[in-house]
C-alpha positions in Angstrom: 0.0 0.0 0.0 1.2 3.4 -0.6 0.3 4.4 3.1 3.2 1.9 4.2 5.9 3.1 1.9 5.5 6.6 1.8 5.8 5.5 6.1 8.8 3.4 5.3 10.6 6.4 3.9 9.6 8.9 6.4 10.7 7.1 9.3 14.1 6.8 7.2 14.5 10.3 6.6 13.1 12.2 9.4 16.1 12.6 11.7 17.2 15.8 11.3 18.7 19.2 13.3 17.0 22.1 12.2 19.0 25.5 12.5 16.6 29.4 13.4 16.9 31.1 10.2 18.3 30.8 7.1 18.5 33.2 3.8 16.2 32.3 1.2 18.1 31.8 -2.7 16.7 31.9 -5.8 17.5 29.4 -8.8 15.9 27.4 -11.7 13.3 25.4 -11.8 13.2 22.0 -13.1 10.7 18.7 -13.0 12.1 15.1 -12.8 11.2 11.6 -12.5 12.5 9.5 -9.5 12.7 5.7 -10.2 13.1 3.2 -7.8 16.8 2.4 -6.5 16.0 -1.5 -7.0 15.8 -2.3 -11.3 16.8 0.8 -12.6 20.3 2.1 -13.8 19.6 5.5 -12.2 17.7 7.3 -9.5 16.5 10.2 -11.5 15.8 11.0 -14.9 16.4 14.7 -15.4 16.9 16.6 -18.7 13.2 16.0 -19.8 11.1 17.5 -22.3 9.3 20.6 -21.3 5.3 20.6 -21.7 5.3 22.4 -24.8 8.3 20.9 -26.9 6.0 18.7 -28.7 7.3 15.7 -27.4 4.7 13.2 -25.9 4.6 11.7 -22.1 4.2 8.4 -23.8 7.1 8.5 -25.7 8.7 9.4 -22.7 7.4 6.7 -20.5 7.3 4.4 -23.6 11.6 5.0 -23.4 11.9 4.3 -19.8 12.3 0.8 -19.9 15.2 0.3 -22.5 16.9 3.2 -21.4 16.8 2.4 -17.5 16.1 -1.1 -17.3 13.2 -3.3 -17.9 12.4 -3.7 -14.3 12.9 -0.2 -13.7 9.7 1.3 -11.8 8.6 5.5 -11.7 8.1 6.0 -7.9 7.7 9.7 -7.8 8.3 12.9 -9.1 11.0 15.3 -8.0 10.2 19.2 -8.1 13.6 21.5 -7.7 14.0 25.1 -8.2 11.3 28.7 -8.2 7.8 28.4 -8.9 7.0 29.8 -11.5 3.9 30.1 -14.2 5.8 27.2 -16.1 5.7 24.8 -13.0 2.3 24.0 -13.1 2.2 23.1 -16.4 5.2 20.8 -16.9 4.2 18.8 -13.5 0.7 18.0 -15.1 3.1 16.8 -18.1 5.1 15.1 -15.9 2.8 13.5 -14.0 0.7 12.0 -17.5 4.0 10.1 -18.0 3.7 8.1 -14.9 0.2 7.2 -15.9 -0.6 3.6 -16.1 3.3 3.0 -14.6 1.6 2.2 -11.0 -0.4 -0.2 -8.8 -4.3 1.3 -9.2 -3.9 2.2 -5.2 -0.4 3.9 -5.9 0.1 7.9 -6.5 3.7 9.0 -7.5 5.3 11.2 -4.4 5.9 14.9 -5.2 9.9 15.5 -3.4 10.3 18.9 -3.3 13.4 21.5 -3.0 12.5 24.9 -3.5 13.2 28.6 -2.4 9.5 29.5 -3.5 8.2 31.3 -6.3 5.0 32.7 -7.5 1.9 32.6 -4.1 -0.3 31.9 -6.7 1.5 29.3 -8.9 2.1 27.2 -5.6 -1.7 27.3 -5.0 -2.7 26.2 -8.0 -0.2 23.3 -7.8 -1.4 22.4 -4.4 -4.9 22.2 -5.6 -3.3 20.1 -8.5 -1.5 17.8 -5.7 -4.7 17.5 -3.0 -6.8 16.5 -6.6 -4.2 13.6 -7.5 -4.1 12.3 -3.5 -0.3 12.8 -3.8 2.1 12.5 -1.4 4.6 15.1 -0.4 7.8 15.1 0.8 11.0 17.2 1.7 14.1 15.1 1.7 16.8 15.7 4.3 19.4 17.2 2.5 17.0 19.5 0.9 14.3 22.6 1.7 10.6 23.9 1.5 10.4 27.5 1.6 7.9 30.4 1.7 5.4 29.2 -1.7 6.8 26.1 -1.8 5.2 25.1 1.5 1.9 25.9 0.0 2.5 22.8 -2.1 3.7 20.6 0.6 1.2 21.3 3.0 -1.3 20.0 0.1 -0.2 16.8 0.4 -2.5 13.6 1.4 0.5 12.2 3.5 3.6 14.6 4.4 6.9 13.3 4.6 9.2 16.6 6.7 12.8 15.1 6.4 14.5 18.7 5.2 13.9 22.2 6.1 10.5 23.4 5.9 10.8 27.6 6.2 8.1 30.3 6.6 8.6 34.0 5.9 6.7 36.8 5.3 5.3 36.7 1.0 7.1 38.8 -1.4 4.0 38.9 -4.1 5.7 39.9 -7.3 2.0 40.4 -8.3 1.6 43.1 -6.2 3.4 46.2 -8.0 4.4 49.2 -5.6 5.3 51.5 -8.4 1.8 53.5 -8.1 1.3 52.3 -4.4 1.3 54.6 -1.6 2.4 52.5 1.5 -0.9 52.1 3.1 -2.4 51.3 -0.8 0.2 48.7 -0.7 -0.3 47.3 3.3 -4.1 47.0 1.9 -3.4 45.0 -1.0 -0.8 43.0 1.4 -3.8 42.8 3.8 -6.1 41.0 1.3 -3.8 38.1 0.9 -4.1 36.9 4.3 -7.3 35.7 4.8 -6.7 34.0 1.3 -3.5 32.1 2.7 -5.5 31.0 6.1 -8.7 29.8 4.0 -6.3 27.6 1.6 -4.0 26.5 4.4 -7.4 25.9 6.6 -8.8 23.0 4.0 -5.6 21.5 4.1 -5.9 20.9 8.0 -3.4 23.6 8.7 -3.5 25.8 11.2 -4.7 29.2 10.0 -2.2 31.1 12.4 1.1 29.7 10.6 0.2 32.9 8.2 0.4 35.0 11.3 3.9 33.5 12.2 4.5 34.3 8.8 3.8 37.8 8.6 6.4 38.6 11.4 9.3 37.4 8.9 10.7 39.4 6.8 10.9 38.3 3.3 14.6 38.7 3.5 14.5 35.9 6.3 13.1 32.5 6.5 12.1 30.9 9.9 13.2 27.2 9.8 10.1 25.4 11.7 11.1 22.6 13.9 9.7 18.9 14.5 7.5 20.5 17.5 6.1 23.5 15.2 5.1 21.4 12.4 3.5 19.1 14.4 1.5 22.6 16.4 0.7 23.9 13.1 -0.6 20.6 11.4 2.0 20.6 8.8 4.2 17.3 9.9 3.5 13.7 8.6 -0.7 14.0 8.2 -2.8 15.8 6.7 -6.0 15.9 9.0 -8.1 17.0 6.5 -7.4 14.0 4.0 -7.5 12.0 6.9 -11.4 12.8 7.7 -12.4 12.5 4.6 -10.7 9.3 3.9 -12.0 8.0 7.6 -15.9 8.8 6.2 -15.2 7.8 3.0 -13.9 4.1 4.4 -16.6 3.7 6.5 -19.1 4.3 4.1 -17.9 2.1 1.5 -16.5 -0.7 4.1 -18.2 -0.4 7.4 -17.0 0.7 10.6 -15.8 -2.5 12.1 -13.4 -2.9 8.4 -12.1 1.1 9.3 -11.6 -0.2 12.6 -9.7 -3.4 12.1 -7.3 -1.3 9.6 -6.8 1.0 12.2 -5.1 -1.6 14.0 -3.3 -3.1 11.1 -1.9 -0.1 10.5 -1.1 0.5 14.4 0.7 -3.0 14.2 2.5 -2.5 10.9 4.4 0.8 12.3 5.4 -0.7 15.6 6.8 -3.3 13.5 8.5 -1.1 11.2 10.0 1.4 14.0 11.3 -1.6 15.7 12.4 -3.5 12.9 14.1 -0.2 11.9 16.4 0.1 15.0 16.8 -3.6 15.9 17.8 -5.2 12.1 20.0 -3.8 9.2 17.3 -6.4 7.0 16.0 -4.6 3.5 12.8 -6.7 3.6 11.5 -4.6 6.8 7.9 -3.8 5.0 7.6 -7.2 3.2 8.2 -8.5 7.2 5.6 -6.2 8.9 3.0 -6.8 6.2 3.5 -10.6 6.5 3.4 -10.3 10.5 0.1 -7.6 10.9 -1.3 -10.3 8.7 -0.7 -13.1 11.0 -2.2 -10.9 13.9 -5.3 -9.7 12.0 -5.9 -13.1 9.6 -9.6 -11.3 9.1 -7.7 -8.3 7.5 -6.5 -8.9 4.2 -10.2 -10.4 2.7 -11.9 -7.4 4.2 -9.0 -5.3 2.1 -9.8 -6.8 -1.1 -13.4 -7.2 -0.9 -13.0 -3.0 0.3 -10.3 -2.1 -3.1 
């Protein structure tokens, strides 16, 4: 299940010290696929094709396994650089060439390492994100900043490993060259309660724009373990997880919702211990295998619920 390997790799990657502040940077964007480390002959496939170069995402996908092996398996999609108006459109590209390259119950992760970009690019792409139930993660040599954490807080399942940095927006939309200061603070002003809405559906806390506003854009405010988890930006999004809750109940029944409840219970406490006890590569094969043993009921009530 997706749940259980997006989990896999967050409890891999989470460890991390996170430092105050940091300057925010700015450099080019780019799109690429990550494969999987087992069967192919590389871990990312960058250099693609942008979205309107005429090239198809079949062809692409078509190429992937003579160039990168025949085993070789998409697992996710890595997002690097500033958001832009481009962004958008060359991850929806992106994202038709790992169509049909997955299990039916499988959505490709979104990695992300990005300064920020354009407020209202990053939204859209969120909206883009929370529509495909992708996952989103930040890996631990890498960063989410200002926009970017739009898009990351999106995300059906959140994986924090890197930096994840707040500061107050620098809208690029918002031209000061006929603005008197107060004309401009209005303008500013208006934003807000757009941010807290978006963040809000997302199950974010509404404040985080607050904590925001008290940065300067100059600045970014690395958040640590304890403020994502305050803020309801670390590993779950709550709002994905309600609707998914009701949604599971209604098609399975409440005593199936329950019973994967404690599966899933079960299959992290195996994993966490597995994880610190065992240098073994088959960890998730293991825990699935075991939480099967303990719940026997389980695994008919999960196909008879796909």
């Amino acid at each position: 299940m997706i749940f259980t390997r997006v989990l896999l790799l967050l409890i891999a990657t989470f460890f991390l010290n996170r430092s105050e502040t940091a300057s925010a940077v700015s450099d080019n964007s780019s799109i690429d696929i990550s494969l999987s480390q087992l069967g192919c002959s590389t871990s990312i496939i960058t250099g693609l094709p942008q979205f309107d170069s005429g090239v198809s995402p079949e062809s692409i996908r078509l190429d992937i396994p003579e160039k990168y092996g025949s085993n070789c398996k998409i697992t996710g999609i890595y997002l690097r650089g500033e958001i832009t108006q481009r962004t958008l459109p060359q991850l929806k590209f992106i994202v038709a060439v790992t169509d049909n390259t997955l299990e039916p119950w499988e959505t490709p992760y979104l990695e992300l390492d990005s300064p920020g970009g354009l407020i209202s690019e990053a939204m859209k792409i969120g909206e883009f994100v929370a529509q495909r139930k992708m996952p989103t993660s930040v890996h631990h040599a890498e960063r989410c900043f200002s926009a970017c954490v739009l898009i990351y807080a999106a995300g059906w399942q959140r994986i924090p490993g890197g930096k994840i940095g707040i500061h107050r927006p620098f809208s690029t939309e918002i031209s000061t060259e006929s603005l008197s200061f107060s004309q401009y603070l209005e303008q500013y002003e208006n934003l807000t309660p757009v941010l807290k809405k978006y963040y809000g559906k997302f199950g974010v806390s509404p404040t985080i724009v607050d904590v925001m506003n008290v940065v300067t854009s100059d600045n970014i405010k690395i958040l640590s373990a304890e403020e994502l988890e305050l803020y309801g930006l670390d590993f779950e999004n709550v709002a994905y997880a309600e609707y998914n809750k009701a949604k599971t109940i209604q098609k399975c029944g409440n005593e199936y919702y329950e019973l994967k409840k404690r599966w899933d219970d079960f299959h992290i406490s195996c994993m966490v211990q597995q994880l610190t006890e065992t240098n073994n590569s088959n960890i998730l094969d293991n825990c699935t295998k075991l939480a099967d043993q303990k719940y026997p009921n389980f695994r008919e009530m999960y196909n008879n619920c796909l």
